[in-house]
C-alpha positions in Angstrom: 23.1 -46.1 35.3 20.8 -48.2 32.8 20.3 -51.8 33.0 22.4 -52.4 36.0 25.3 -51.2 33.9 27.0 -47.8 35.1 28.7 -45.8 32.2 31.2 -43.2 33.2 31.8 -40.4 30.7 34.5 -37.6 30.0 36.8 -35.3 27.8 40.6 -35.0 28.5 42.5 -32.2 27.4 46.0 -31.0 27.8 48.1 -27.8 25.6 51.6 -28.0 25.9 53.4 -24.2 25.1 57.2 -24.2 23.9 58.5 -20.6 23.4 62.1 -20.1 22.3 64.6 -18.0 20.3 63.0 -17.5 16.7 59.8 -19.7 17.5 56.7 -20.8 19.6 55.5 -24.5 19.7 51.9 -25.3 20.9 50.6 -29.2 20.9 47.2 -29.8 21.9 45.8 -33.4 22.1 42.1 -34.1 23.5 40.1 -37.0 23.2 37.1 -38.3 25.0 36.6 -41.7 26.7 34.1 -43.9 28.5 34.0 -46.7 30.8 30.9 -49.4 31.6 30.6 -51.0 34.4 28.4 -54.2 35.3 26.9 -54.1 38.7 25.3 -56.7 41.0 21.8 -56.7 41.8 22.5 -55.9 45.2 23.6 -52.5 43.9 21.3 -49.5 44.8 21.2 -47.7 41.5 19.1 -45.1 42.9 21.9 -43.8 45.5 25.0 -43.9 43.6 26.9 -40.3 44.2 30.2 -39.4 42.6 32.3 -36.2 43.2 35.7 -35.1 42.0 38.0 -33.6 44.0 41.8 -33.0 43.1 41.3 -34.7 39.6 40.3 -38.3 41.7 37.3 -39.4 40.3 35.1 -41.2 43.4 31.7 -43.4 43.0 30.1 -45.1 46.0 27.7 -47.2 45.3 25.4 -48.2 48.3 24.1 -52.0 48.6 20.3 -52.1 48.8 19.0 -53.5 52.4 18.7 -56.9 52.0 14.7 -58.0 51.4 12.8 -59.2 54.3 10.3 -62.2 53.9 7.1 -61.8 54.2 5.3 -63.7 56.5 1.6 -64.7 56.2 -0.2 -65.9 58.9 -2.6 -68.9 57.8 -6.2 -69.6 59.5 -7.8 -72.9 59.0 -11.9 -72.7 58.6 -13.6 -75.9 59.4 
């Protein structure tokens, strides 16, 4: 993650065999892709977590806690 944008990257690949009387077939195809996502500023870039698990592809992406004021307590001098 850069920017507040979230780029996710990766390489597909497949080979497809064919084997019959009097010849054999192969066809490969690859190709890589990527994906950008915008995020909000409530996002918490620094806790994103991603794992793969049966080819599914899954990102959480936590919200930050929310920004408490700051209170300032004011003394008068006379």
């Amino acid at each position: 993650m850069e920017a507040g944008v979230l780029t996710v990257k990766g390489q597909k690949e497949s080979e497809t065999k064919t084997e019959k009387e009097g010849y054999k077939r192969v066809e490969r195809t690859s190709g890589s892709f990527y994906r950008r996502f915008s995020l909000p500023d409530s996002a918490d870039g620094e806790a994103i977590n991603a794992k793969c698990k049966n080819g599914v592809l899954e990102i959480v992406i936590p919200k930050r806690e929310a920004v408490k004021p700051k209170r300032i307590n004011v003394t008068s001098e006379e």
